[in-house]
C-alpha positions in Angstrom: -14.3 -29.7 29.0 -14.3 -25.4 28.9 -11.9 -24.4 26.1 -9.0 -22.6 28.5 -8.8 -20.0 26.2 -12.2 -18.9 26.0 -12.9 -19.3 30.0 -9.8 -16.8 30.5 -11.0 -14.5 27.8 -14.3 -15.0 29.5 -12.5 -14.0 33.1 -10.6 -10.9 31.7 -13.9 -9.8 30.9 -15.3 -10.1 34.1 -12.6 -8.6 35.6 -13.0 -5.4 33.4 -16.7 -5.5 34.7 -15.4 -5.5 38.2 -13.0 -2.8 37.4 -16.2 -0.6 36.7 -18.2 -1.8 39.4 -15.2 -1.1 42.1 -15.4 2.6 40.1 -19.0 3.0 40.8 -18.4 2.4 44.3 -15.4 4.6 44.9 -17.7 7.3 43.6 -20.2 6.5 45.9 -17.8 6.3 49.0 -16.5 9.8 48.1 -19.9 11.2 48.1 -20.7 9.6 51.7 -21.2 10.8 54.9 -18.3 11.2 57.1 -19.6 7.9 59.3 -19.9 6.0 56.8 -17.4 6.9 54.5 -14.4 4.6 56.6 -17.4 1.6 56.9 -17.4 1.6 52.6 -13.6 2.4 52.2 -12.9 -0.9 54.4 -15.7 -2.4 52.3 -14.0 -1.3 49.3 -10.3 -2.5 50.7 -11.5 -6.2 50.9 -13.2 -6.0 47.7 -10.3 -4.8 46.0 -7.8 -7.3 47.7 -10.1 -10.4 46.6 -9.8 -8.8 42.7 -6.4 -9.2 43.3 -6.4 -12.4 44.6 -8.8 -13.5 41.3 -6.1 -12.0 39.1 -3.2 -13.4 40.5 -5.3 -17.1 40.3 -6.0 -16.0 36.6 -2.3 -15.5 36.1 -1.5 -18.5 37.1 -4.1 -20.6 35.1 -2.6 -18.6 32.2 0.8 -20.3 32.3 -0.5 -23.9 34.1 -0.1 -27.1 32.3 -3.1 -28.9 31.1 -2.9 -31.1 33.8 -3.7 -28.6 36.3 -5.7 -26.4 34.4 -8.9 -28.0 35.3 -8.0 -28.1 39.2 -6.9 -24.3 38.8 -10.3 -23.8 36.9 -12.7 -25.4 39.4 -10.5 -23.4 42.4 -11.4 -20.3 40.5 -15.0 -21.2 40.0 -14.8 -21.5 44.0 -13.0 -18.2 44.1 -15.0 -16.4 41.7 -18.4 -17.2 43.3 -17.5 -15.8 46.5 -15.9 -12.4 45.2 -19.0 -12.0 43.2 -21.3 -12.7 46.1 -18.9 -9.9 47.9 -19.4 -7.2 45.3 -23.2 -8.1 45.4 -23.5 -7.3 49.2 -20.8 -4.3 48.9 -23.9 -2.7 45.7 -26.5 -3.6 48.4 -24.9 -1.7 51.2 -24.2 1.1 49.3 -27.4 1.6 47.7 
């Protein structure tokens, strides 16, 4: 079994490394061309919402008995896969 406390330390960071990455994209939205400036703010809107979504789940695990930890854990794994396939495709569209 993952120690809780190290997989939400372990989160936080990631979240911090999303924080940056959702900077670096903001920065490249703003420097885009009219046309496709809406197409990456949109992109940035969803990107931004699912963060949130990961935080609020991280929240919750914080304060979730040990019982449900480990279902809030593998619902997060689930979560977590698919907002980091969604920053992956966001980097490859605005590259």
């Amino acid at each position: 079994m993952i120690d809780r406390k190290v997989y939400i330390e372990k989160m936080k960071a990631k979240m911090d490394e999303w924080d940056a990455d959702i900077e670096k994209l903001q920065a490249k939205t703003e420097s885009a061309q009219a046309d496709m400036k809406l197409q990456y703010q949109e992109q940035m809107e969803r990107l931004k919402q699912q963060q949130d979504e990961a935080r609020e789940m991280l929240s919750k695990m914080t304060d979730a008995s040990e019982a449900a930890w480990e279902d809030m854990r593998k619902g997060m794994e689930s979560a977590w896969e698919a907002t980091s396939k969604a920053f992956m495709d966001a980097f490859s569209r605005f590259k």
